[in-house]
Each structure stands twice: as C-alpha cells, then as structure tokens.
C-alpha positions in Angstrom: 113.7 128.9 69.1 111.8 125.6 69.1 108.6 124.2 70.5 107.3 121.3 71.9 103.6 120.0 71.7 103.2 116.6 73.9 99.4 115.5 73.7 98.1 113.0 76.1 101.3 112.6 77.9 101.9 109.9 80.6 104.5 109.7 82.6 107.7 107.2 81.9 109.2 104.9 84.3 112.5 106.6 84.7 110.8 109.8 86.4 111.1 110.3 90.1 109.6 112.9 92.0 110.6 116.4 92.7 109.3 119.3 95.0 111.3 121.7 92.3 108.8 120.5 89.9 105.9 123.4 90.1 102.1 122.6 90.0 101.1 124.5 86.8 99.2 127.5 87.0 97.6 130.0 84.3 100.6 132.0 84.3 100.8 135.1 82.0 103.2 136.4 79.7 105.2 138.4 81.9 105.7 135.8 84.8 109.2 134.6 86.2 109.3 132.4 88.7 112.7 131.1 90.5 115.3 130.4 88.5 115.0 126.9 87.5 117.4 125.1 85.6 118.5 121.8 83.3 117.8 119.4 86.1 114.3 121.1 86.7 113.6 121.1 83.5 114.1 117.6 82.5 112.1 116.6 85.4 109.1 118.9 84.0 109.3 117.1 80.8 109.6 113.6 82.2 106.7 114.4 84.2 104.7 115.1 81.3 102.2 117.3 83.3 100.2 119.8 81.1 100.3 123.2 80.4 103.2 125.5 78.4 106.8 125.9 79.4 109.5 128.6 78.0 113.2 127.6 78.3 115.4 130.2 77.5 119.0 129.5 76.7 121.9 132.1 76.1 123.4 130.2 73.1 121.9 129.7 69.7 123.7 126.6 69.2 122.2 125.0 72.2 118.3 125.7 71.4 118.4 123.0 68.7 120.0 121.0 71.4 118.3 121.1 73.7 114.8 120.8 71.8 116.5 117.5 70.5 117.0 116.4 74.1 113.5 117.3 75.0 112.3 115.1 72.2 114.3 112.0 73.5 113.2 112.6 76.9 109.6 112.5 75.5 110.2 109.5 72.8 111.6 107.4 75.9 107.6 107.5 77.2 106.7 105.6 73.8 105.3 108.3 72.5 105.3 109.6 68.8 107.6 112.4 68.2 107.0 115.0 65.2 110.2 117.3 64.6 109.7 119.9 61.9 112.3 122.4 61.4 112.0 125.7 59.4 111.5 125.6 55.7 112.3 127.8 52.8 108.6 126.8 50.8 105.7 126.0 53.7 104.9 127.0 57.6 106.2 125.2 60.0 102.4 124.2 60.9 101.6 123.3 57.7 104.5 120.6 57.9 102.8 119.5 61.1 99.8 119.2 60.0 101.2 117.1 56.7 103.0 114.6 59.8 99.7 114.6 61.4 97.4 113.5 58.2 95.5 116.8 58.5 94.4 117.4 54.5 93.3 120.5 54.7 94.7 123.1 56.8 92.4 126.5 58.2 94.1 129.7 57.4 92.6 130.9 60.4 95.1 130.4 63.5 93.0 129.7 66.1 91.1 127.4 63.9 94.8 126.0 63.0 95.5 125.5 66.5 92.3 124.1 67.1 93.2 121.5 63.9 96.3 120.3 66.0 95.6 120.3 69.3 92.9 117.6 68.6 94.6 115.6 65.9 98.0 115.6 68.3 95.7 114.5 71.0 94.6 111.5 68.8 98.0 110.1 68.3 99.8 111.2 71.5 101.7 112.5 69.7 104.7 115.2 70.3 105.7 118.0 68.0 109.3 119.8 67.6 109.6 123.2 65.8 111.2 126.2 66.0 109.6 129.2 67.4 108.2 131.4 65.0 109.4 134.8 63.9 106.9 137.7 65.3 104.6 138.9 63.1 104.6 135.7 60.9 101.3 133.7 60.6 103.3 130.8 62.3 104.0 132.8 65.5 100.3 133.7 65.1 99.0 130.2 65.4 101.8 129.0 68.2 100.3 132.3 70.2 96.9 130.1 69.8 98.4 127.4 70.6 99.9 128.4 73.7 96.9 130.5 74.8 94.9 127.2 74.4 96.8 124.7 76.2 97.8 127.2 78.8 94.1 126.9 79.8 93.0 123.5 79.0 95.6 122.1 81.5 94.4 124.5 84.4 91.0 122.9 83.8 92.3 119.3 83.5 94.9 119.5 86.2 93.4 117.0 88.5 91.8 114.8 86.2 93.3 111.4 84.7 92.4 109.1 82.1 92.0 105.4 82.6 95.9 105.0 82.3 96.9 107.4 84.8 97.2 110.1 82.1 96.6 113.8 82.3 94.0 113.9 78.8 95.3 117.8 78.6 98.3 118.9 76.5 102.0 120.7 77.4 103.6 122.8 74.9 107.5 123.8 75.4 109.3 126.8 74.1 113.2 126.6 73.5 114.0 130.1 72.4 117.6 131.8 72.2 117.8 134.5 74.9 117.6 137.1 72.6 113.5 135.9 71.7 111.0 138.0 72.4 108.6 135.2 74.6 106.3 138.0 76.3 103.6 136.7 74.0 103.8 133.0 75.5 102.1 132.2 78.5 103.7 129.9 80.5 106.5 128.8 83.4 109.7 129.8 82.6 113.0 128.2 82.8 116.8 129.1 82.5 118.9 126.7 81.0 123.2 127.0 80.6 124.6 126.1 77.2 127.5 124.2 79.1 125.9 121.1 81.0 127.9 119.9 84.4 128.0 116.6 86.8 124.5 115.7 87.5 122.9 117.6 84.2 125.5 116.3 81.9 124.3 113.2 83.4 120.7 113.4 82.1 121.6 114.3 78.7 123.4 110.7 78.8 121.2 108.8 79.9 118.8 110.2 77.4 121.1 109.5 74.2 121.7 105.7 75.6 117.8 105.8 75.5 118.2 106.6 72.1 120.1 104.2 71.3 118.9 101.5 72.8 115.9 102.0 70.5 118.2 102.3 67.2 120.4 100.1 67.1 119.0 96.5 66.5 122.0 94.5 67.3 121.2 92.3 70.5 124.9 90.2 70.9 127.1 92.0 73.2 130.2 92.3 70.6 128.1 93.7 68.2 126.7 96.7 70.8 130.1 97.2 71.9 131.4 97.2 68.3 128.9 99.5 67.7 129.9 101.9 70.5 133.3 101.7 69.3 132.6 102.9 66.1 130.4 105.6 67.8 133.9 107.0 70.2 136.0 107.0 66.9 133.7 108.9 64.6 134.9 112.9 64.0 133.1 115.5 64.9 131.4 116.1 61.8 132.9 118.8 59.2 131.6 122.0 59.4 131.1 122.7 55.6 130.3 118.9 54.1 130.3 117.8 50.9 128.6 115.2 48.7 131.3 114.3 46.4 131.9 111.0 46.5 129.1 109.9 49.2 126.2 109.7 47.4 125.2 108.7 43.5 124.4 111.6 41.2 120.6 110.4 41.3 120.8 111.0 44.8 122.5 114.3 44.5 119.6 115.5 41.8 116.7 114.3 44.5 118.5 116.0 47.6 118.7 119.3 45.3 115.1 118.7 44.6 114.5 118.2 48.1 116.1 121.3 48.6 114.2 123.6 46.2 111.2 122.2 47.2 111.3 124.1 50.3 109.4 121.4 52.2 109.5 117.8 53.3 107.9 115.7 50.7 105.8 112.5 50.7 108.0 109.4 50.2 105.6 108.0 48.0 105.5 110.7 45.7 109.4 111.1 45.4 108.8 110.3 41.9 107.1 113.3 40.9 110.9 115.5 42.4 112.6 113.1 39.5 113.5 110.6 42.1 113.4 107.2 43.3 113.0 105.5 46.4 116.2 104.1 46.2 118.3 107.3 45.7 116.1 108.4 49.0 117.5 105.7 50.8 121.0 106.6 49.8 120.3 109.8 51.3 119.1 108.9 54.0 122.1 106.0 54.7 124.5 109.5 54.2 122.7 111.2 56.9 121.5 114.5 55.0 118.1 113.2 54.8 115.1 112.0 57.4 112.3 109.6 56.8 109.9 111.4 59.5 107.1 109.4 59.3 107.1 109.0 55.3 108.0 112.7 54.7 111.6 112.8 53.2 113.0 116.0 55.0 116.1 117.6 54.5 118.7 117.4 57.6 120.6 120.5 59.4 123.6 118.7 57.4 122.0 119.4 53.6 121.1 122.7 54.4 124.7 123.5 55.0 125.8 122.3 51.4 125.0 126.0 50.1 125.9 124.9 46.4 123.2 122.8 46.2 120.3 124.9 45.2 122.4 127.6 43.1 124.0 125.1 41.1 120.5 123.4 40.3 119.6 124.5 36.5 117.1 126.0 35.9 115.2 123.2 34.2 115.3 121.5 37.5 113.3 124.6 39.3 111.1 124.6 36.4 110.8 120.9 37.4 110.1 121.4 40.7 108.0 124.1 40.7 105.9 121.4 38.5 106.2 119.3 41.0 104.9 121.1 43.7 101.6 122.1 41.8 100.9 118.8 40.9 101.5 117.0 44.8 99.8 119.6 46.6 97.3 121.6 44.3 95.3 122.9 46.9 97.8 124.7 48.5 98.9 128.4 48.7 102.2 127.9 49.4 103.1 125.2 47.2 101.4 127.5 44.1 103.7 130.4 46.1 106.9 128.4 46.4 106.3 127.2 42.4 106.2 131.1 41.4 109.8 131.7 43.1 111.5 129.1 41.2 110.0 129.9 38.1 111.0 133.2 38.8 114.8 131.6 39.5 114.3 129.6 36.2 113.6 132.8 34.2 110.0 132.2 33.4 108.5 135.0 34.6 105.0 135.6 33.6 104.1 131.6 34.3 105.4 132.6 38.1 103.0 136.0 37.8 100.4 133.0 37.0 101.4 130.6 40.0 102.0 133.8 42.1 98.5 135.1 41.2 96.8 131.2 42.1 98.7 131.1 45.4 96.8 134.6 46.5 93.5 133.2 45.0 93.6 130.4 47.1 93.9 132.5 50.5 91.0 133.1 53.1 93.5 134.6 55.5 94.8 138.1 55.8 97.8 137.2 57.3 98.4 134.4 54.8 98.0 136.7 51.8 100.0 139.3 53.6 102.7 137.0 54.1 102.4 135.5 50.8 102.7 139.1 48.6 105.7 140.4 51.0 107.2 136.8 49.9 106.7 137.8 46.5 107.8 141.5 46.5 111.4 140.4 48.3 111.6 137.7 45.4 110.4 140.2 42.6 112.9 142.8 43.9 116.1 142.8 41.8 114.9 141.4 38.7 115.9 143.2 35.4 113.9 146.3 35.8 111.6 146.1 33.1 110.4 142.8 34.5 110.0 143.7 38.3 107.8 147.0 37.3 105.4 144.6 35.4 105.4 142.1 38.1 104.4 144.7 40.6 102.0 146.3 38.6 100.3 142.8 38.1 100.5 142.2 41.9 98.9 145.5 42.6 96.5 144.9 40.5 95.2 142.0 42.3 95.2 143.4 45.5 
C-alpha cells in the first residue's frame, strides 16, 4: 500500500477539467462514493486539489505501479517528489523526515505528522510510501496525517495563494484490496490492474513526461536512438544477479546498503566502507537510487536475496558501527545495530545497543515496537543465550 503527500500543490498545464472530479468534502472512514476509476483518478491528481484520497487496486503488483504513476503525474507540475519504500532498519517516516532535512524526529505521531506536514509544505514537496502495517507506529502517524490534511483542506478549500495555488495539502493512499483503509478518511477510488484505450493512454503520456525530463540528449537521432534502445531492452530478470555488472567494491557497499536497513547519506558512504565512486557504479546498474543525496536501495537489490546472508559477519559488525556513529541520536539506528551484532555473534554488545535504543525512546509505541523487534530477533538463538537476553530485556522494562 503506498501513500502520497503533495504539499502546496498547483495545478500543471496538461489538466483539463472534469465534472467526475468531486469537490472534496470531510469524508469519514467508512464513505464510498461512485465507483470512480483510473481516468478519475489521474484527473484528481493532476488537479492537485487538497484533501486525502484512497485508491484501492485488486493486484499487489499494481500498487507499486500505480503509486509510481502518481508520482510522475505529480513530478510533471515541477514539483519535488520524495519516494521512500519500506525498510528492514528505520520507519518509513523517519526516512521522510531524513529527505526532508528534519534532524530530529518527535516520537509522538501527531507531533510527527505535525513535523511533516509543515516541512513538506515548505518545499512543495511530494512524498511516496507504502501504507503502513496496522498497529505499527508508522500507520499511527499516517492516521495523523490523514486526519490532519483531511481537515485542513475543508478549511482551505476556497482559498488560493498568490500563484493560484490551494496552500492546503492532499495525501493519497494506494493500498492492495485486501488493506484494511477504514482508518483513512478520505474519497475513495477503484482502480483495475489491467489499463485499456483511454487509461492506457495516460499512463503514456505520463512516462514520455518522464522522459523528457531524463534523458538529456536534444538531436533527434540521439532521442530516437535512445527510444530504440528503450523498445529492445528485456523485460528485466526476475531473480538478477550482480556477477559480472558491478566491481566487488560496489558489491561490498550495496551489501552494506543492504544491512543497513536504511537509505544512507551520500556523503557519509564512507563510514558503510564505501566510496562515492562504487555508489555511482551502483547507481549506473540500476539497483541503487540517489534520492536527493540518500543512497537507497532499489526494488531490484532487494531481490538479490544472497546479498545480506552471504555478508560476513565482520561486515555486520561493521555496519552496525556504522550506524551508531552516522546517526547517534537515534533509536532505531542503536536498534538496527543490536540485530546485526546479534547476526555477527556478539551478543552481549547487541544487549548494549539493544538496551541504548530503548533508552533513547519517549514513545510507547516506539519502545513497544522496538522490544517486539528484539524478542523476534532474540528468538532462536542458542538457548542459553536467548534466556539471558530476555532476562536482560525484562529487566529493563
């Protein structure tokens, strides 16, 4: 399930106007209104108007795809586009946050939501995640978020800036049918995993938007060299592999990419062993991102499952340095480190990182979150071990 958080919106020169698109209400959980589908949907989006929208698709396959469609609809406005995917070591907020130069985050959600509402506002900026599991400090915070925007746009619906633009916020849902969205206020829509005629249309016209913005060549051979490349290239492999595409210094920074758990500051790429180089390799191979000077691993690295098991365990030792170091103030880095020491066999200096990561927590949830982390990791461990580890844990409770 993913989510969309366009602040300050205006609206782009290819929209045209619709009577399907509705005039946003305070709508509550439970509302359904018509069916409204791809068309209507794109329209909402290019319309930019605020308030919160769920699209529900039947296929799991097409919620990343369509969230990715969303975000080029939105991009072709000129405006900033943030996408964070799920990650093994942080929140999916917390990786916003990071994209939107928040330094310190509140463990509060509604203060959380608070934090990003007004420093998305500031940039324009749009945000891409997935939807949060229930229960989950992260679905807590996009609850807040939702409940927020929901009724700053009813208040701001007839105002405008300067520009023409609405100053109030719209947040979209793309969840997998099977979601549970009754906690989301907002309009509703219905979307197909199979596009025809006039929606496979839009979806074009959206990628050559893309495009146009990507590719740098301006002499018509080269654009139509370009797109003949673009026709011949395979579908890409469903289990990829590195061997042979990539240096082994860029193999040892994707794994540490990997372990981290997180996107991690360009900059500081030398602190995962790396160089920035080796991250442009990766990047050239398409199985990392440079999202606004975070390297982030892409759908394609997470698929190379041998990555992380075949790391050593000085390299999680490594990392789990790493993370302390970059981002001492933080929970889940100290939480993340304790995992992989736990990986590398060190197990009473990830008790220690464990016991720093609860420490730092001023959240219930959080720390809730944090020891049920730690309890799944400890389980399975030599017996002797886990029993100690528990203990230890209970103890600080």
């Amino acid at each position: 399930m993913f989510l969309v958080l366009a602040a300050h919106l205006s609206v782009p020169a290819l929209a045209t106007s619709r009577n399907s698109t509705p005039a946003l209400g305070n709508a509550g959980p439970a509302s359904r209104q018509l069916s409204r589908g791809f068309a209507d949907l794109d329209e909402r989006v290019l319309a930019a108007s605020p308030g919160v929208v769920v699209v529900r698709t039947p296929s799991v396959d097409a919620v990343s795809a369509i969230a990715a469609h969303i975000a080029r609809r939105v991009q072709s406005g000129g405006l900033p586009a943030i996408a964070v995917r799920a990650v093994a070591g942080a929140p999916l907020f917390l990786e916003v946050a990071a994209r939107l130069a928040i330094t310190s985050v509140e463990g509060n959600p509604s203060r959380c939501a608070e934090q990003l509402v007004l420093a998305a506002a500031s940039r324009r900026a749009v945000i891409v995640v997935p939807m949060p599991h229930a229960g989950t400090w992260d679905r807590a915070v996009a609850v807040e978020l939702a409940c927020r925007l929901t009724n700053e746009a009813s208040g701001f619906r007839a105002t405008t800036d300067a520009h023409g633009r609405n100053p109030a916020s719209l947040v979209i849902f793309v969840a997998d049918a099977l979601d549970e969205d009754a906690d989301i206020r907002g309009e509703r829509y219905d979307v197909s995993a199979v596009l025809d005629g006039e929606d496979r249309r839009r979806w074009w016209i959206a990628v050559a938007e893309e495009a146009q913005t990507r590719v740098e060549c301006e002499e018509v051979s080269g654009l139509e060299a370009w797109w003949s490349r673009a026709r011949r290239e395979a579908p890409e492999s469903p289990t990829p592999s590195l061997t042979g595409l990539v240096s082994e210094a860029a193999t040892k920074l994707l794994q540490a990419l990997v372990l981290s758990g997180r996107s991690w500051p360009l900059v500081d790429v030398h602190l995962l062993g790396g160089t920035i180089a080796a991250a442009r390799e990766l990047a050239d191979a398409g199985v990392v991102a440079d999202e606004r000077g975070f390297l982030a691993a892409s759908p394609t690295s997470e698929t190379l499952a041998s990555l992380a098991p075949s790391a050593s365990p000085e390299l999680h030792a490594s990392v789990a340095g790493a993370l302390v170091a970059r981002f001492a103030a933080d929970p889940w880095a100290h939480a993340r480190a304790a995992e992989l020491l736990l990986a590398a066999g060190h197990f009473d200096d990830a008790d220690r990182s464990h016991a720093t990561a609860v420490a730092k927590v001023d959240d219930a949830l959080v720390r809730r979150e944090l020891v049920g982390r730690w309890m799944r990791k400890v389980d399975g461990l030599p017996r002797d071990v886990e029993l100690r580890l528990r203990v230890r844990a209970a103890e600080r409770a």
